[in-house]
Short mmCIF file of the C-alpha atoms (twelve columns), coordinates in Angstrom:
data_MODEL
# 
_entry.id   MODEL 
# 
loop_
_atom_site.group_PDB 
_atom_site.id 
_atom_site.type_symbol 
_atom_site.label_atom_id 
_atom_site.label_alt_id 
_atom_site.label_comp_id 
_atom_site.label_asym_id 
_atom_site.label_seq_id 
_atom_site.Cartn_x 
_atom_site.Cartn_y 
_atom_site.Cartn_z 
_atom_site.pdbx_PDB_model_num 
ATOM 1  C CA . UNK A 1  -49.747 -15.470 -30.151 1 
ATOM 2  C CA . UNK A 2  -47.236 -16.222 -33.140 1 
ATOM 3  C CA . UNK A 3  -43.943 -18.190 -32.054 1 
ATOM 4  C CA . UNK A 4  -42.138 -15.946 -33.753 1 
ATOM 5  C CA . UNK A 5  -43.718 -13.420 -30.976 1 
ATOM 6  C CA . UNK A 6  -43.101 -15.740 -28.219 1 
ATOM 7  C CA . UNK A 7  -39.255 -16.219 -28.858 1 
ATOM 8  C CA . UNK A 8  -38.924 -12.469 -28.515 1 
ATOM 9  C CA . UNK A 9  -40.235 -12.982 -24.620 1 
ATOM 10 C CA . UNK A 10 -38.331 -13.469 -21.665 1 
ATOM 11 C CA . UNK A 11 -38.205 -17.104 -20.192 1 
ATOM 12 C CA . UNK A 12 -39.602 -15.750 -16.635 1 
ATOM 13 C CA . UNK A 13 -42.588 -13.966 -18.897 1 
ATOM 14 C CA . UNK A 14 -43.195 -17.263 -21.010 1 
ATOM 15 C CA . UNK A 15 -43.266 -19.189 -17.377 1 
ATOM 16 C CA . UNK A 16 -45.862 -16.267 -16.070 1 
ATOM 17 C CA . UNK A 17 -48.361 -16.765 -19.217 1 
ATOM 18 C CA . UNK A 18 -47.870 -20.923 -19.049 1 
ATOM 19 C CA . UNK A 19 -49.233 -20.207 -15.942 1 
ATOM 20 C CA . UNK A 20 -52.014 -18.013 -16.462 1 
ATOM 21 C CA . UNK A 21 -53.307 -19.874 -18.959 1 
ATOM 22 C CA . UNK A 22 -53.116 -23.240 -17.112 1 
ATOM 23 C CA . UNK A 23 -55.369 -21.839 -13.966 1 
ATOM 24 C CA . UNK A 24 -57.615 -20.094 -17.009 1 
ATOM 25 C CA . UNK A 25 -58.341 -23.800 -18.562 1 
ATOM 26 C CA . UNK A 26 -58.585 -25.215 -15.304 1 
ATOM 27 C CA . UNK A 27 -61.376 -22.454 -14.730 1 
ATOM 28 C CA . UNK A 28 -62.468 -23.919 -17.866 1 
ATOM 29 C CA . UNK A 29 -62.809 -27.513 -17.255 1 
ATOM 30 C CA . UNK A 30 -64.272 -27.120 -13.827 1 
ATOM 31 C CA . UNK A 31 -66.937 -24.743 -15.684 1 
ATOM 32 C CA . UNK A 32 -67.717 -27.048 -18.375 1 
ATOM 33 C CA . UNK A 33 -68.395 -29.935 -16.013 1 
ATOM 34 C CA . UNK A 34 -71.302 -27.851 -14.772 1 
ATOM 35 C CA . UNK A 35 -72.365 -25.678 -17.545 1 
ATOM 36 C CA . UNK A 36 -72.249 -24.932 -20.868 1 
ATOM 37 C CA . UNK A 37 -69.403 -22.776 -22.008 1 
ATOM 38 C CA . UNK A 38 -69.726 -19.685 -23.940 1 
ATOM 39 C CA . UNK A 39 -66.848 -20.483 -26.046 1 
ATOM 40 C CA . UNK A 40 -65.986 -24.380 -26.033 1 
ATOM 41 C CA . UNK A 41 -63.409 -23.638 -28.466 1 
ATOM 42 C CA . UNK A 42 -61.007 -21.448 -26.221 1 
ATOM 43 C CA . UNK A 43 -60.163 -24.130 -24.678 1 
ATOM 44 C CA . UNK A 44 -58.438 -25.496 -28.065 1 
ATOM 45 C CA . UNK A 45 -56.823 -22.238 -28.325 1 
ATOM 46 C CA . UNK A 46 -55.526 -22.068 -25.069 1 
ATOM 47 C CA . UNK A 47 -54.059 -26.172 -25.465 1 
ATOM 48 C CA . UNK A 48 -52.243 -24.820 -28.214 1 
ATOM 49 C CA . UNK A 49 -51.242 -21.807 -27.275 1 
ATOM 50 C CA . UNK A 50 -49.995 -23.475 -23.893 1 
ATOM 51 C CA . UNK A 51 -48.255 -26.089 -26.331 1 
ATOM 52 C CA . UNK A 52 -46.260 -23.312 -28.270 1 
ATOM 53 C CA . UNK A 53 -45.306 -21.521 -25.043 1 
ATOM 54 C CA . UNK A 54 -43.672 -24.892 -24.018 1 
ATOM 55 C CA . UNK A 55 -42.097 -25.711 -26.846 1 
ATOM 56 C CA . UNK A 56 -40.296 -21.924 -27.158 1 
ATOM 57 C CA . UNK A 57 -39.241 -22.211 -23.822 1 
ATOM 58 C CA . UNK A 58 -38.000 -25.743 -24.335 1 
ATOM 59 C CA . UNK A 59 -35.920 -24.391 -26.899 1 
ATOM 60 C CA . UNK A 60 -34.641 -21.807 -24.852 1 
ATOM 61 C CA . UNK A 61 -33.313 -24.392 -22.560 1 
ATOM 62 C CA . UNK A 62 -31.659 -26.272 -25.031 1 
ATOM 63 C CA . UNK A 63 -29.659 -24.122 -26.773 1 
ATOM 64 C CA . UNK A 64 -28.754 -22.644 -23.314 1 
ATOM 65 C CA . UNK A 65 -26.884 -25.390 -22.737 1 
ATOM 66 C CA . UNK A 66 -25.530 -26.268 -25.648 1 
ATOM 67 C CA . UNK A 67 -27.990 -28.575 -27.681 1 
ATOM 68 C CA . UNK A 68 -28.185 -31.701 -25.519 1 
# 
């Protein structure tokens, strides 16, 4: 998902998918300690993605109230 995407989202949505995505690499992580993933490298894509989603809604909160 594109930032330019994200912005477009509500703050509660971007707080549902932060989330989901948290309990999906915790799945992860508990997974890997036991087994070999599938897909090692969704958990790099879900760090990101998790980093964008924070950032947009970071952003959000600043300019709600008023830059500072």
């Amino acid at each position: 998902m594109k930032a330019t995407q994200i912005r477009e989202l509500s703050a509660d949505d971007i707080t549902a998918r932060v989330a989901e995505l948290e309990r999906e690499r915790f799945n992860l992580r508990f997974r890997a300690g036991t087994q070999p993933l599938e897909d090692p490298l969704r958990l790099r894509v879900i760090r990101r993605e998790l980093a964008r989603l924070k950032t947009v809604l970071r952003e959000k909160a600043v300019t709600r109230t008023g830059g500072k």
